[in-house]
VEXDREN-2710 file (C-alpha; in Angstrom, 1 decimal):
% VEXDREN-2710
k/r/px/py/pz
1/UNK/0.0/0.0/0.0
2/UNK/1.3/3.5/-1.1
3/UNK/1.6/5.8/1.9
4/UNK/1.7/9.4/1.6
5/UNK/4.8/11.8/1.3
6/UNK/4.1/14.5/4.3
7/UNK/4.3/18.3/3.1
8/UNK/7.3/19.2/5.5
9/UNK/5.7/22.5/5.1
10/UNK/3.0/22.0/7.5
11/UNK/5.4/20.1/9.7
12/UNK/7.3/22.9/10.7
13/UNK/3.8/25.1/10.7
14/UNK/3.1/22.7/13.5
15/UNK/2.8/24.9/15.9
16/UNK/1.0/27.7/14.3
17/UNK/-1.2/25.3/13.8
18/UNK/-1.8/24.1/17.3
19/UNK/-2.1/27.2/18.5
20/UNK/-4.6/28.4/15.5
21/UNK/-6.6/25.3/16.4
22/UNK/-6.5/25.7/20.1
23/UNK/-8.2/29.2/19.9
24/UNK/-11.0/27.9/17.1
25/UNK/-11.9/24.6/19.6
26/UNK/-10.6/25.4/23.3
27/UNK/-9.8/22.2/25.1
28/UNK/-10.4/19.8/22.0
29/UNK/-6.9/19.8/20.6
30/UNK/-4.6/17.1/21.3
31/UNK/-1.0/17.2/20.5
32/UNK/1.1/15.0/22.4
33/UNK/1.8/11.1/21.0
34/UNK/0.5/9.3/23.8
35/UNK/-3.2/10.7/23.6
36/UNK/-3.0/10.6/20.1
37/UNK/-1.8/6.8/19.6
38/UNK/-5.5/5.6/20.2
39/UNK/-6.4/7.2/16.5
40/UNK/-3.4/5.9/14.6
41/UNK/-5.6/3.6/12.9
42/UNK/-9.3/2.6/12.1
43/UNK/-11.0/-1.1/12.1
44/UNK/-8.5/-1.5/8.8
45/UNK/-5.5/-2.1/11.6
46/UNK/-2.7/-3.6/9.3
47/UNK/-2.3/0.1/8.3
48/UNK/-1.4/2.6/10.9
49/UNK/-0.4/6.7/10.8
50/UNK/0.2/8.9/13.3
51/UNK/-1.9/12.6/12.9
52/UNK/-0.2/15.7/12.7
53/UNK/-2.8/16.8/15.4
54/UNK/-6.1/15.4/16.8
55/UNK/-8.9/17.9/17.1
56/UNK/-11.9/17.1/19.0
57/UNK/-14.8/19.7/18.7
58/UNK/-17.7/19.4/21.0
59/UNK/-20.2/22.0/18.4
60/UNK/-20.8/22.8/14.8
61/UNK/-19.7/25.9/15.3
62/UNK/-16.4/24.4/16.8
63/UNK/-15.9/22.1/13.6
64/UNK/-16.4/25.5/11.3
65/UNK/-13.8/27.3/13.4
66/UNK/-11.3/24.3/12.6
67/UNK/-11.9/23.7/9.1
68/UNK/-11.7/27.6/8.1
69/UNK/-8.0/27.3/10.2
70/UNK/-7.2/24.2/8.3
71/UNK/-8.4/25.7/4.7
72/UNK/-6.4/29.3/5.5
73/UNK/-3.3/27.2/6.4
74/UNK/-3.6/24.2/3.7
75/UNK/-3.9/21.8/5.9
76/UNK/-5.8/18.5/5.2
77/UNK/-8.0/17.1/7.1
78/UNK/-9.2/13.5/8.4
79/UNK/-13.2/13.2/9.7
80/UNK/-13.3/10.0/11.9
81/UNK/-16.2/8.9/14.1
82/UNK/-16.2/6.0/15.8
83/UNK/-13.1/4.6/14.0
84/UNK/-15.0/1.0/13.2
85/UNK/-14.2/1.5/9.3
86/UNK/-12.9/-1.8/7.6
87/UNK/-11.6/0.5/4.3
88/UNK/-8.9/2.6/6.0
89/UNK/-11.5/5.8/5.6
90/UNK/-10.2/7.0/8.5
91/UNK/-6.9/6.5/8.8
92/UNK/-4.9/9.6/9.2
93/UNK/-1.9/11.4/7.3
94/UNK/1.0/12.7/8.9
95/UNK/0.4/16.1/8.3
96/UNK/-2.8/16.2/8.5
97/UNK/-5.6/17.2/11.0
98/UNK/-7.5/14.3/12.6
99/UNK/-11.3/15.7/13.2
100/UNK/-12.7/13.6/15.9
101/UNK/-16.8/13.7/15.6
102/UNK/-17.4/11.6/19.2
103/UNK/-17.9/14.6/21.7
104/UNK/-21.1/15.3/19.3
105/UNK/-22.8/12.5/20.8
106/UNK/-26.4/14.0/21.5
107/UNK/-29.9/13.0/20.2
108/UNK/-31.6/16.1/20.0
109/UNK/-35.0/15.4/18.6
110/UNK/-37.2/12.6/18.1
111/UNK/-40.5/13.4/16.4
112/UNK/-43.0/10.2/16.5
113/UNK/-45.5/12.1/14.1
114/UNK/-43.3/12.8/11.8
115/UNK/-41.5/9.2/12.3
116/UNK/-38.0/11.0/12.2
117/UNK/-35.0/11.3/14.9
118/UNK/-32.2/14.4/14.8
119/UNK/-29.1/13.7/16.2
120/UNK/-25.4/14.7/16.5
121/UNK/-23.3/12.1/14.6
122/UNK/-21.1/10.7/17.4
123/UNK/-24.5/9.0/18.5
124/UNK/-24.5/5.3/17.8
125/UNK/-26.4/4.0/15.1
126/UNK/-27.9/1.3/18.2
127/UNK/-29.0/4.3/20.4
128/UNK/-31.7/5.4/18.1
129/UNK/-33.0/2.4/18.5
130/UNK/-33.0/1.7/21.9
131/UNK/-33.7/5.7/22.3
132/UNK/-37.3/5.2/20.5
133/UNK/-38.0/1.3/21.5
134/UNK/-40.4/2.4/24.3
135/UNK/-42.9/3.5/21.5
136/UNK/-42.3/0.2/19.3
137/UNK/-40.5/2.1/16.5
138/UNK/-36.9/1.4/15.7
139/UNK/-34.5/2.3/13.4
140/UNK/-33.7/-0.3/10.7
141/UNK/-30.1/-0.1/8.9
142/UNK/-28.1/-2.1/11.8
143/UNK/-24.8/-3.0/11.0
144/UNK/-22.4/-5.7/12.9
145/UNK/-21.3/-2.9/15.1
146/UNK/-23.8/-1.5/15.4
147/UNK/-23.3/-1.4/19.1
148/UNK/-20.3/1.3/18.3
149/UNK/-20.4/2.4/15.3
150/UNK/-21.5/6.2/14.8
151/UNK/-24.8/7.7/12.7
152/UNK/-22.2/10.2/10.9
153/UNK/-20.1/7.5/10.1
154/UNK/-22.7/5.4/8.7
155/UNK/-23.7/8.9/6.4
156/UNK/-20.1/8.6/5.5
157/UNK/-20.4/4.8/4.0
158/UNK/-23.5/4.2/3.4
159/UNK/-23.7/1.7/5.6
160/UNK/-26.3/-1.3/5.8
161/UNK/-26.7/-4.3/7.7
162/UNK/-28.3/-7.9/8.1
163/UNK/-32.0/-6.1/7.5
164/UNK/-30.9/-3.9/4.4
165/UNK/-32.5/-6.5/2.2
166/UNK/-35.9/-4.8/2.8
167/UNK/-35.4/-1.9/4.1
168/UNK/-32.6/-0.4/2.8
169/UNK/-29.1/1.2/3.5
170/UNK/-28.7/4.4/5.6
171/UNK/-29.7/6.4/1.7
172/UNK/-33.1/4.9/2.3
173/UNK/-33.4/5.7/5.6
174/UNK/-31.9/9.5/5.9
175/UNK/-34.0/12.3/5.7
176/UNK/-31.3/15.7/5.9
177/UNK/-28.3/16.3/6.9
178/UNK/-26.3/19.6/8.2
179/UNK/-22.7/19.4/6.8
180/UNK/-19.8/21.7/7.2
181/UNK/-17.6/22.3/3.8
182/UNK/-13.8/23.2/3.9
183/UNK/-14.6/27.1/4.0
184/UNK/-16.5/26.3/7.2
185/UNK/-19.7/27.5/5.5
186/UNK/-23.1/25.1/7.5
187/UNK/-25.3/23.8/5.5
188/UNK/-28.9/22.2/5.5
189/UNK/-30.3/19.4/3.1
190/UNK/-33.4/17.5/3.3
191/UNK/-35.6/17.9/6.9
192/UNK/-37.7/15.6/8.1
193/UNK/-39.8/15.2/5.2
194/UNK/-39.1/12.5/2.2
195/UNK/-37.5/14.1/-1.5
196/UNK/-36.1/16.8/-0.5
197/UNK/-36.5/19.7/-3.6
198/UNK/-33.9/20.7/-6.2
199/UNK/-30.6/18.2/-7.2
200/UNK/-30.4/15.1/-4.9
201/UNK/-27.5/16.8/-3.0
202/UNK/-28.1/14.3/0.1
203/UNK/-27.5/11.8/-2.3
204/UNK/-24.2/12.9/-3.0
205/UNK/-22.9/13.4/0.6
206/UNK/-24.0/9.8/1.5
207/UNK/-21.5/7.4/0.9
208/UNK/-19.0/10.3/0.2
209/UNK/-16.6/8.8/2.8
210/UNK/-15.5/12.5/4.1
211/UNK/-14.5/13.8/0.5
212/UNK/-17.1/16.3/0.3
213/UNK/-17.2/17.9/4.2
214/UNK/-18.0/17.3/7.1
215/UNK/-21.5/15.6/8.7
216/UNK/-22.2/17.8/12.5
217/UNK/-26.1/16.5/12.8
218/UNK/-28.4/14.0/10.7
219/UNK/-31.9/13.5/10.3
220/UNK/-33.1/9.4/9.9
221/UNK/-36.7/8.1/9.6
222/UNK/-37.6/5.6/12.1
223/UNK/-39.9/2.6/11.4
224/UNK/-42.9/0.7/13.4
225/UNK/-41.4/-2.7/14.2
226/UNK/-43.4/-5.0/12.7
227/UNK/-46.5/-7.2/14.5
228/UNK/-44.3/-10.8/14.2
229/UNK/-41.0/-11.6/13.3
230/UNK/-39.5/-15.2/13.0
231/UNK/-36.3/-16.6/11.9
232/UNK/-35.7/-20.0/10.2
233/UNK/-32.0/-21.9/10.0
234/UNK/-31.1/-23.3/7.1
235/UNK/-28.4/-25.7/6.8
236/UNK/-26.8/-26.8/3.3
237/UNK/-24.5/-29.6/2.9
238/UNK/-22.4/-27.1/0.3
239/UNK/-22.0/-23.5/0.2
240/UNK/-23.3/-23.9/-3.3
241/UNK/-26.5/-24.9/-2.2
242/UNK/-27.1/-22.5/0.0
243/UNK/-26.1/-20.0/-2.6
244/UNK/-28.5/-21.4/-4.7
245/UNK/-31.4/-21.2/-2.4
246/UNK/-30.6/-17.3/-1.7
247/UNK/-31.5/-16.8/-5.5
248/UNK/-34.5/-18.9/-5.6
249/UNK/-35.6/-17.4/-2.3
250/UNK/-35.5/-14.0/-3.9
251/UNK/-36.8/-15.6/-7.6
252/UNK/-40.1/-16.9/-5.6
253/UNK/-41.0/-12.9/-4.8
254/UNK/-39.8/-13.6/-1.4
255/UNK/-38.6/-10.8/0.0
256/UNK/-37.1/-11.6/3.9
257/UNK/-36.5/-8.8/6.6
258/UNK/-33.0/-10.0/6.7
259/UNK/-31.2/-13.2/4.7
260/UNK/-27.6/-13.9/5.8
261/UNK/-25.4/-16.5/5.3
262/UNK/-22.5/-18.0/6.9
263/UNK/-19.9/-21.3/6.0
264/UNK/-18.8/-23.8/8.1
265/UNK/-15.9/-21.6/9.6
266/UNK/-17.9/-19.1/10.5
267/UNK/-20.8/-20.8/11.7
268/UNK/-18.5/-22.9/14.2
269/UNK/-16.4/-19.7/15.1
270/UNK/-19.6/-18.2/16.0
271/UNK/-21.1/-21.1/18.0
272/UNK/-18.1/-21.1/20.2
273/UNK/-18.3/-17.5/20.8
274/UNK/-22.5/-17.0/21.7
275/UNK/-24.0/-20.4/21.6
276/UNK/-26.5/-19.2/19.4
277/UNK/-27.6/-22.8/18.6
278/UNK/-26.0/-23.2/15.3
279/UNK/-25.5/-26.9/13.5
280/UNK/-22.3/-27.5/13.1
281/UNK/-21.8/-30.0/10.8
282/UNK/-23.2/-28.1/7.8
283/UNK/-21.6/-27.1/5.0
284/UNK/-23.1/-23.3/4.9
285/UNK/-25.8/-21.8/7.1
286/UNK/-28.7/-19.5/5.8
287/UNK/-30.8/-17.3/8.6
288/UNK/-33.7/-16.0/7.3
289/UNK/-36.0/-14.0/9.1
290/UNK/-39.4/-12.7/7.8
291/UNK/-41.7/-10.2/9.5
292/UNK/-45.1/-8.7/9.2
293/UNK/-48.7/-9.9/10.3
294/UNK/-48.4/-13.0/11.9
295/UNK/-50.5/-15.4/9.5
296/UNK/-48.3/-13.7/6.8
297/UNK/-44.9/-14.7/8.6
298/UNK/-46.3/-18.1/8.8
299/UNK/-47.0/-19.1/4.8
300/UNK/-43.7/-17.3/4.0
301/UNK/-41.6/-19.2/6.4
302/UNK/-43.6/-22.6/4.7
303/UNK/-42.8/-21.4/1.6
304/UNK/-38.5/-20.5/2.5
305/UNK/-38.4/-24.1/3.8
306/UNK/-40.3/-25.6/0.9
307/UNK/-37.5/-23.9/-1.3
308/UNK/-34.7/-24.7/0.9
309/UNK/-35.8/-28.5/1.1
310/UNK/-35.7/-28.4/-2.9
311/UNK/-32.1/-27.5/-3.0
312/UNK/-31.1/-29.7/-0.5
313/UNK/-31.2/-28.1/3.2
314/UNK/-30.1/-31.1/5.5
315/UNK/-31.3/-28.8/8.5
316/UNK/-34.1/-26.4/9.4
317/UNK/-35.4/-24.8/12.9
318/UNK/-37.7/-21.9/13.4
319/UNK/-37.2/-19.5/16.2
320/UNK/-39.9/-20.6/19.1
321/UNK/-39.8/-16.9/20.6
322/UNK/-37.9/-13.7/20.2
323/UNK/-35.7/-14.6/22.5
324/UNK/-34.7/-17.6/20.0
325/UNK/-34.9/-15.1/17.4
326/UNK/-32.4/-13.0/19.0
327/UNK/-29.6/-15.5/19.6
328/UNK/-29.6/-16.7/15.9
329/UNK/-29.2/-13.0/15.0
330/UNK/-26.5/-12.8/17.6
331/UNK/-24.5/-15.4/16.8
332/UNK/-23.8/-13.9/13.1
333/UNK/-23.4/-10.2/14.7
334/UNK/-20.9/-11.4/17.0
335/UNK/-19.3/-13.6/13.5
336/UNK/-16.2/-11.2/13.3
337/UNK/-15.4/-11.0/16.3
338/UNK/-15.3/-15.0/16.6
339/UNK/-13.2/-15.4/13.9
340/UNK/-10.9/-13.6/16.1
341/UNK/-10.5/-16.2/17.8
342/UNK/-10.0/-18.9/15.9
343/UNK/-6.7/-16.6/13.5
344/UNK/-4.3/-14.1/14.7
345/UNK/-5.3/-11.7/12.0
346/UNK/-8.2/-11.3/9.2
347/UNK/-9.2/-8.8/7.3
348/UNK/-12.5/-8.5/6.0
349/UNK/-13.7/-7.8/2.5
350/UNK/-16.7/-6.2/0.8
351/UNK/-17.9/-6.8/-2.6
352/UNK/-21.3/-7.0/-3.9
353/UNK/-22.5/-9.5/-6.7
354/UNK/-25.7/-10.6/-8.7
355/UNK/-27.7/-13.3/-6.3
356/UNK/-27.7/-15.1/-9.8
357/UNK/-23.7/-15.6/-9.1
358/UNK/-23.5/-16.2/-5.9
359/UNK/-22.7/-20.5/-6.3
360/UNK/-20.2/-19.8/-9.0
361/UNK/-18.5/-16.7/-6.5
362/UNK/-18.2/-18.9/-3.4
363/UNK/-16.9/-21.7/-5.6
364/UNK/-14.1/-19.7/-6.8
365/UNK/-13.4/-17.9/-4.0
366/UNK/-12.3/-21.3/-2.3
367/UNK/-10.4/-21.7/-5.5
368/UNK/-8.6/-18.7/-5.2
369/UNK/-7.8/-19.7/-1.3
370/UNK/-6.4/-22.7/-2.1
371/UNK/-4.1/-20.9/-4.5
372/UNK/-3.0/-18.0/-2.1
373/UNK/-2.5/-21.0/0.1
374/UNK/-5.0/-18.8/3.1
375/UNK/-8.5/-19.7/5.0
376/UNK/-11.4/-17.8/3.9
377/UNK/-14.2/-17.4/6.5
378/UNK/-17.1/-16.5/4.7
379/UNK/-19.9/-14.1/6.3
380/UNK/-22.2/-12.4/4.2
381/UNK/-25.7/-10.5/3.3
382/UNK/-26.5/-13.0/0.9
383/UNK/-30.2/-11.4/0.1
384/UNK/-28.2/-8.3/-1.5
385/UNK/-25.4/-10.1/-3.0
386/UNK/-22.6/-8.5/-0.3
387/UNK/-20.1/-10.7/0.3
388/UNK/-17.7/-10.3/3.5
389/UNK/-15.1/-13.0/3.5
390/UNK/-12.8/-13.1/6.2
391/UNK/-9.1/-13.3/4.8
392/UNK/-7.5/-15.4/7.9
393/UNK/-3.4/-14.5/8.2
394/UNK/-0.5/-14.2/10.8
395/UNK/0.4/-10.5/10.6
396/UNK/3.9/-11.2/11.6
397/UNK/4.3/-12.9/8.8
398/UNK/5.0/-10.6/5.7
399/UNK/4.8/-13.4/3.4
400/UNK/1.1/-13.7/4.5
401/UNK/0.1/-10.6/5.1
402/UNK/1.4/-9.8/0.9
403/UNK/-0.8/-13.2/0.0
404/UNK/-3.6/-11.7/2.1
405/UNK/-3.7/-8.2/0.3
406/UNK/-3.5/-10.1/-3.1
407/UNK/-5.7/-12.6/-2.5
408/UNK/-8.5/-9.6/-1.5
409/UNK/-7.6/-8.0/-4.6
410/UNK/-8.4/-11.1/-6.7
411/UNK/-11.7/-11.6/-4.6
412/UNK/-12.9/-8.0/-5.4
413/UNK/-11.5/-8.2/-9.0
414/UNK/-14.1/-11.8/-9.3
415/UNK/-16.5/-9.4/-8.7
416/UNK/-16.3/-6.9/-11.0
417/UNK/-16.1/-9.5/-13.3
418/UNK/-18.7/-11.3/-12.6
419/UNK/-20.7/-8.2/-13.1
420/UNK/-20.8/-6.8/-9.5
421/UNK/-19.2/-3.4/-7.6
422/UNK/-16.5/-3.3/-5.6
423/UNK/-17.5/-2.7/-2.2
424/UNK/-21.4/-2.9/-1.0
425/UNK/-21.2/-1.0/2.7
426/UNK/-17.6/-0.7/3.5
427/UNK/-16.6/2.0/1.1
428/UNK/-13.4/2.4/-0.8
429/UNK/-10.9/3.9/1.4
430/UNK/-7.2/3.1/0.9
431/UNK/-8.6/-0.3/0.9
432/UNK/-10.1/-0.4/-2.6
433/UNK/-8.2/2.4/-3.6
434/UNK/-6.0/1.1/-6.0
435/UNK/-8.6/-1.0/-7.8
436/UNK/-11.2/1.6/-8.6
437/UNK/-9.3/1.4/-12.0
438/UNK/-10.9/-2.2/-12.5
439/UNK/-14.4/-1.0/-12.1
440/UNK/-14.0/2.4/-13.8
441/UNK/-12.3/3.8/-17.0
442/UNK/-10.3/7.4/-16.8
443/UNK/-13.2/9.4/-17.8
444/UNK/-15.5/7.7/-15.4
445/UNK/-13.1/8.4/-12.2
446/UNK/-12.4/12.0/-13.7
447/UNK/-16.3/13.0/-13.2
448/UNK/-16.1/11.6/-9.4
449/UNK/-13.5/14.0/-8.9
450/UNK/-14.9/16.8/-10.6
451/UNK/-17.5/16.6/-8.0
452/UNK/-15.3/16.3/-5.1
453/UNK/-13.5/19.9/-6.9
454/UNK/-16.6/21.5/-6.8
455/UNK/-17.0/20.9/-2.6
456/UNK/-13.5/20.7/-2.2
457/UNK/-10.8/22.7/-5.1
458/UNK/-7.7/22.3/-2.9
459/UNK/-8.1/18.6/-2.2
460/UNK/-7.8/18.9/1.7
461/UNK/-10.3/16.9/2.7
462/UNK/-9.6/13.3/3.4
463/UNK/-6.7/13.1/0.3
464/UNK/-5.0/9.8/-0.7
465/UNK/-9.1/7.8/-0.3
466/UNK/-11.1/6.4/-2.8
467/UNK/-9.1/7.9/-5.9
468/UNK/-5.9/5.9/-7.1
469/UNK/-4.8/9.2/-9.0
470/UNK/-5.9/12.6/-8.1
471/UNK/-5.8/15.0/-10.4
472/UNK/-5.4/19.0/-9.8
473/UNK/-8.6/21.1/-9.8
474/UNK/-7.5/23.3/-12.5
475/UNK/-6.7/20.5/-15.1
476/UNK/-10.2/19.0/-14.3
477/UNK/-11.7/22.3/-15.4
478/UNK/-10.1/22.6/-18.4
479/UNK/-10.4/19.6/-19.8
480/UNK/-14.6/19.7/-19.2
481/UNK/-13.9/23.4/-21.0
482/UNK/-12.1/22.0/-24.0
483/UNK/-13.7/18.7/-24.1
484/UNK/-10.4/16.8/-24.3
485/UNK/-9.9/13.5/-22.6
486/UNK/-8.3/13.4/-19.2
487/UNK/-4.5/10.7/-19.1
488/UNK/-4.0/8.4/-15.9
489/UNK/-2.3/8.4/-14.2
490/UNK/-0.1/11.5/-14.1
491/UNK/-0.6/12.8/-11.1
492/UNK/0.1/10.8/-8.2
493/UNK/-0.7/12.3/-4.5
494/UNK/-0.4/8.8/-2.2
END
């Protein structure tokens, strides 16, 4: 991985800087290595960079003051929230600003008429749930960590989670957003209402992974939770079947709250870790959970087993009561973790496919581990096509850890080709970085960063992400004026 060259200019600025930074957010600036060492990296550990300075505001107003100091001084700058990112998104750059979102950690409104929550973005994306619970509404994108991960962080990735298959990532679910750009200018997009007026600007900051500015408050829609919900295991005596049933599943007009799937490494690292009552002598395990009026829930989960039993399920079991229902769920929220456990290292991947695939990905995924001579764990929302395999290596071993990065590569690379995206929930980062080439040509990646010059012309926030190449502002703009066609790379940043 290509790590950034520092600009030895704002290294010896340092203290300017400090002290600048120090008067725009009193108390919220941490300089000294120690207190910074916590930040050095996101959930993407095998890369790690110390900050120039961490900045912690506790306001909107605070996070204005510290962008217009880091714009007048040409300083870049690093959002993080709760630093649970598996793309590097957060990690920071030596001579860069660190801006720490978790002191804005406040719901400040919940509205039941309007079915909408406003809160700060340090608040967990599991406290708006638990926050509006008492009135039987929840709030539906919940991913693995959920427990930690942050609301603005979520904005930033667009993230989604075991019940995305029906109702949606956090773009289906957010209403408006208040955002700071570079310049430190606040501004307002959507409310609590649904299609906001005008260009779909909220659009374009979700899943923007800090490119575009700064999220300081966000507006989500909160759902009634549904009158029964029950979850079926399904147990396959291959990951092909299972695959398989996923796609018919979805073929029958079936559409599950949540459909997730998990192979025999996972499911038994799991087990060990929650007892959630997994088989473990299947092949791969499907949960499936379906929700709605009660004799509803009932035919569909008939008709899942119906289909499962055609494609050869070995194993079924229904949840008997929610607290059943629960420990199925939290046995494959608590998967990563477990597979801790079981390797001294993983890293975790995210690529999205076409259901239709899905037996022919898995089978060449175990190909490909075989020949990068690695264990793959595989986890996975297998209703959306969003693959997570779980890379296991040793770290200290550089041999493994350069067979683990190539061996994601190839992963992601199977599914572009197979006519899927590149990541599904993770984002790019400095993960995916250097493969956006594979999904996109040179005048594709050159409109994605005329839109980030349009928020951003100086390229300060959150450099050296998503782009393999970046290109300066200026060029951009003339070549949309002359109409010419843009070269890559010639440019490079990181």
């Amino acid at each position: 991985m290509r790590m950034p060259v520092p600009d030895e200019r704002i290294i010896r600025e340092r203290g300017t800087l400090i002290a600048r930074l120090q008067a725009a957010v009193p108390g919220g600036v941490v300089v000294d290595e120690t207190s910074m060492r916590p930040f050095e990296t996101d959930a993407l550990t095998a890369y790690r960079q110390m900050p120039l300075v961490v900045v912690l505001p506790a306001s909107t107003d605070e996070v204005a003051a510290a962008l217009r100091v880091c714009r007048a001084m040409g300083v870049k700058v690093v959002p993080r929230g709760a630093g649970t990112g598996l793309s590097g998104g957060a990690l920071p750059l030596a001579d860069g600003v660190l801006l720490v979102l978790s002191r804005l950690n406040r719901i400040l409104e919940i509205d039941y008429d309007n079915r909408a929550v406003r809160v700060q973005p340090g608040v967990t994306n599991l406290a708006i749930s638990q926050a509006v619970a008492g009135r039987g509404f929840y709030y539906a994108p919940d991913p693995s960590s959920q427990i930690a991960c942050s609301i603005g962080g979520n904005v930033a990735e667009n993230s989604g989670g075991v019940h995305c298959l029906k109702y949606g990532v956090t773009a289906n679910n957010l209403l408006g957003v208040e955002f700071v750009t570079i310049d430190g200018e606040v501004i307002r997009l959507g409310g609590k209402h649904l299609d906001p007026e005008g260009y779909d600007l909220l659009g374009v900051l979700t899943g923007s992974e800090g490119l575009l500015g700064v999220v300081t408050e966000v507006t989500v829609r909160i759902l009634q939770k549904p009158e029964t919900a029950r979850a079926v295991l399904l147990g396959f005596p291959s990951v092909e079947a299972g695959g398989a049933t996923v796609a018919a599943v979805i073929a029958a007009g079936i559409i599950p709250g949540g459909m997730e799937m998990m192979d025999n490494a996972a499911l038994n690292a799991a087990e060990d870790f929650v007892q959630a009552g997994y088989p473990r002598d299947v092949a791969s395990l499907l949960i499936v959970e379906l929700d709605g009026p009660a004799a509803e829930v009932d035919h569909l989960i008939t008709r899942v087993e119906a289909i499962a039993r055609g494609h050869g399920a070995s194993y079924c079991r229904v949840s008997a009561s929610e607290e059943e229902r629960l420990a199925f769920w939290a046995g494959r929220k608590a998967a990563f973790p477990a597979v801790g456990r079981i390797s001294p290292d993983y890293v975790c991947m995210d690529g999205t496919i076409p259901r239709r695939t899905l037996p022919a990905v898995l089978t060449r995924m175990e190909a490909l581990g075989r020949e990068y001579r690695l264990r793959v764990a595989n986890v996975f929302h297998a209703g959306d096509g969003n693959l997570h395999p779980l890379i296991l290596f040793d770290a200290n071993d550089a041999d493994e850890f350069d067979r683990a990065e190539k061996l994601g590569a190839a992963i992601l690379r199977l599914c572009v080709e197979v006519g899927g995206v590149l990541t599904g929930e993770h984002g790019v980062g400095i993960e995916k970085r250097d493969l956006m080439t594979d999904q996109f040509g040179a005048e594709d990646l050159a409109q994605q960063m005329r839109l980030k010059c349009a928020f951003d012309p100086d390229g300060l926030l959150n450099p050296g992400k998503v782009f393999p190449t970046l290109h300066r502002c200026a060029e951009l703009g003339r070549m949309v004026v002359q109409g010419g066609r843009l070269p890559f790379p010639d440019i490079p940043r990181f």
